[in-house]
C-alpha positions, 0 to 999 in steps of 0.5 A: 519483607521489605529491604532496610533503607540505608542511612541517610548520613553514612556512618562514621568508621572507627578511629585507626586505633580502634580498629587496630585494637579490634583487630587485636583483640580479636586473635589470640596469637596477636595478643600473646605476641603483643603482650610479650613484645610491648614490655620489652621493647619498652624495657630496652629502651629504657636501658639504653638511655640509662646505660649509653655513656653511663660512665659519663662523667668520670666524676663523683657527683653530687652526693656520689662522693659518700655513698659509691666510698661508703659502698666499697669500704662497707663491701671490703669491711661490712661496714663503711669506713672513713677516707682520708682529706681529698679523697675524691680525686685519689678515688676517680683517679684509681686509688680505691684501697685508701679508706680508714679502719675506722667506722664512718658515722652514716645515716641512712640503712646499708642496703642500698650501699651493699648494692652499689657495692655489687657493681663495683665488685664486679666492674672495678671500683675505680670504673664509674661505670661500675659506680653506677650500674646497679643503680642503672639496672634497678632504674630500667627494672623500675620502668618494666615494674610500672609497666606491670602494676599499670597492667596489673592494675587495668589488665590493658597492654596499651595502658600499660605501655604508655605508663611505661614508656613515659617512665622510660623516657622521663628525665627525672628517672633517666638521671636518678638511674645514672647516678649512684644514690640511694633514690632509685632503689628506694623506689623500686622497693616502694614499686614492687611493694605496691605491685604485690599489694595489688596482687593481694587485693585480687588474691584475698578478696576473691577469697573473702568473698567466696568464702562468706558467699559459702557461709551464707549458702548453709543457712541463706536466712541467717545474716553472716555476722563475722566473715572469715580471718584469712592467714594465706596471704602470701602476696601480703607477706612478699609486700612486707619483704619489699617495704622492708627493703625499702626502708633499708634503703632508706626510712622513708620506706616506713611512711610506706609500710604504715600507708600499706597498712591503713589501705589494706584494713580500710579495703578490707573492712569495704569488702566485709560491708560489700559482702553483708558482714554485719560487725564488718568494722569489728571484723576488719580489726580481727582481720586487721591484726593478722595482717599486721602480723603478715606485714611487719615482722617480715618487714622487720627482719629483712631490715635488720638482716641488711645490717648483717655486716655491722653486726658481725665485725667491730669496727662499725660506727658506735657498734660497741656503744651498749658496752659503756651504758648497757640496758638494765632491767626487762631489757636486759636479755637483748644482745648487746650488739643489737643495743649498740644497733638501737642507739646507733639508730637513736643518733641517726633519726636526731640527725635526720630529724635536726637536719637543716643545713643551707644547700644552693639546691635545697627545695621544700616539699611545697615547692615540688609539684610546682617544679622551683629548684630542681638539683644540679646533680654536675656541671662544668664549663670548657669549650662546651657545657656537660650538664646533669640535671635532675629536672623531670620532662616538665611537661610529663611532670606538670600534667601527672600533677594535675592528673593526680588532683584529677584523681582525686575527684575520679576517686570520689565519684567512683570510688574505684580500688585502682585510683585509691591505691595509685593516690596511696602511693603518692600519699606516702611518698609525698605528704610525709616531706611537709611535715619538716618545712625547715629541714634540708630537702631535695626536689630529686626526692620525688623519684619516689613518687614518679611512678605513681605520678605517671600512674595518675597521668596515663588514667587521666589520658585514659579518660581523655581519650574516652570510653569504648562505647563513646561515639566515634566523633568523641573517640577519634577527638580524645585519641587525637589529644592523647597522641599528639600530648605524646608525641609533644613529650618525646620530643621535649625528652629528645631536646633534654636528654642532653643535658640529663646524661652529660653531653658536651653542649654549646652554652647557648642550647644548655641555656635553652633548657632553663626555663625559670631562673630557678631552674639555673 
């Protein structure tokens, strides 16, 4: 037997990554340590830079002048009252117990308010730091929930920490969690929606399949014509609750809850084809109305519930308007504070549908991806400039556009169930906006859709990096890419955070930051 030559070009050792990951892998406690650790650090950074000088400024800004009123009122009175003219500056300044009895005509559901509303009961009204804390607390939950559906999704920690960790760091997020709107709630509903959704898709296919694997074991000759309708679905039902959260928050979560459904009937009618069902169209309609059933009603009651303080006193906007003109006939039987509640809604979608009112910072939905106006949430001028500025890390924001048309063509080659959903969400938090070109938008809507985006970015940097089976020369070359995008993106988050958070600047380094003049 004769000794084997030696190579003649020596061979090339793995990337630093790679034979860290090696190492990983290959223990068990360094998984589990890593797995309990990469979570949270990512988390309690993402706290930090939403709390540190949350209270900052001491100002109601922006749209902070309707909601953080409505949520107190509406937290004393179960529904939001009006407030007397000039009541911004009695409020900051401690006067909190100024508001009306009377109903205050708002448009959008009372979840998001009943939240807001929690921190100011336990921090004080007259705390802007209690204004802001429950939207800071669901902006950090928001961060540890995208680290979990990416590690859901890909069951990678390093995948799932980068996603995270970009979500972490992004200004877009950093500010919609330090200011008491609505957004941020409306986006972890819509996040953890989807987090249950990936949930059931493991849950009830593997169930599905074994279940019609079982059917054709009886009689292996026979083919199976109709698959089972599963009902245990409970991962289906929690999507449900969560859309309806959403929705109570703001109706926008309805264009999520009809996407969740298409996705689930359409996943669910591949896997029946996958599985041999030869009526697997017919079949996934059965399949399809039980999900409905799953879905929607919860969805509807978790709405409705939110509007239990409405409902239960008198004094709410248009809550005795069913009294004047009551419904006759087969709809006679329904309460008649809930016809109150149905008109109410009529007036509020008129509203919303109608709105077009000029905004300095009004952005269409096709200026978004483009990143033309993103909103002034506050600025002011003394010695130095305070600045809160909604505009994402532009260069997380920009790459996660083009990672997502990247997607597109991933998806079509692969028709792989992650990039389906991922695209999904994007979808629904995205092109519903362009069917109202003339109506008053924001570009800080998009928080909705960041997530997703993030999503799309840290899959496209995936494949950047390369495959496992790459060669080392390919590996090495991507993951080079990979770090050194990453680094250039904490480095820009490090420059902006400044002006994201209300830190006293020179004019001349705010000016920095307004790369377009429509950015200004």
């Amino acid at each position: 037997m004769t000794d084997t030559a030696p190579p003649l070009v020596p061979t090339e050792p793995p990337s630093h990554y790679d034979r860290w990951a090696a190492r990983v892998y290959a223990s068990t406690r360094l998984q589990h340590r890593l797995n309990i650790l990469a979570p949270l650090v990512i988390t309690l950074l993402a706290g930090f830079l939403r709390f540190f000088r949350l209270d900052q400024p001491h100002s109601l800004v922006f749209d902070e002048t309707y909601y953080v009123k409505d949520a107190w009122s509406q937290w004393l009175l179960g529904y939001p009252a009006n407030w007397p003219e000039g009541a911004d500056d009695l409020f900051t300044s401690g006067s909190t117990d100024i508001f009306l009895s009377t109903g205050s005509y708002v448009v959008h559901p009372p979840l998001g308010k009943w939240l807001i509303g929690a921190g100011m009961w336990l921090f004080g009204p007259d705390s802007s730091f209690g204004w802001r804390f429950s939207v800071a607390l669901f902006g950090t939950a928001t961060v540890l929930l995208v680290y979990l559906v990416a590690r859901s999704l890909t069951r990678s920690t390093v995948f799932a920490s980068i996603a995270g960790t970009l979500m972490a760091i992004d200004g877009l997020a950093i500010v919609m969690s330090r200011t008491a709107l609505l957004d941020t709630f409306l986006t972890f509903f819509i996040l953890l929606t989807f987090w249950f959704l990936i949930l059931d898709h493991r849950w009830h296919h593997s169930r599905l399949a074994a279940r019609i694997a079982a059917r054709e074991g009886v009689v292996p000759t026979r083919p199976v014509l109709w698959g089972p309708v599963l009902w245990n679905r409970p991962w289906l039902l929690a999507a449900g609750a969560a859309a309806g959260a959403a929705t109570a928050v703001k109706w926008s979560g309805l264009y999520v809850i009809a996407g969740v459904g298409i996705y689930v009937v359409v996943s669910d009618a591949l896997a029946r084809r996958r599985a041999g069902v030869e009526f697997w169209p017919m079949d996934a309609a059965r399949q399809g109305v039980a999900s409905f059933l799953l879905l929607v009603p919860v969805a509807v009651i978790v709405y409705i519930s939110t509007w239990t303080g409405w409902l239960a006193t008198s004094g709410g906007y248009d809550r005795s308007s069913a009294a004047d003109a009551p419904a006759t006939g087969f709809w006679s039987w329904v309460p008649e504070s809930l016809q109150s509640l149905w008109k109410y809604h009529e007036s509020m979608y008129a509203f919303h549908v109608g709105l077009s009112t000029p905004h300095s910072y009004a952005s269409p939905a096709w200026q978004w991806p483009l990143l033309v106006r993103p909103t002034s949430m506050y600025w002011n001028q003394d010695d130095s400039v305070q600045a809160v500025s909604s505009i994402p890390n532009p260069l997380i924001w920009w790459a996660s556009i083009a990672a997502a048309v990247f997607l597109i063509y991933r998806f079509v080659i692969t028709r792989d169930w992650r990039l389906a959903l991922v695209l999904t969400g994007i979808a629904v938090t995205y092109v519903p906006w362009l069917l109202y070109p003339e109506r008053t938008i924001f570009q800080f809507y998009t928080i909705a859709m960041l997530p997703f985006l993030v999503l799309a970015l840290t899959f496209a940097l995936r494949e950047i990096a390369g495959p496992r089976h790459a060669p080392v020369h390919r590996r090495k070359s991507g993951q080079r890419v990979v770090i050194v995008f990453l680094l250039v993106v904490v480095a820009l988050s490090a420059f902006w955070y400044p002006v994201w958070t209300a830190f006293p600047v020179p004019y001349d380094f705010w000016r920095l930051h307004n790369w377009l003049p429509t950015w200004i």
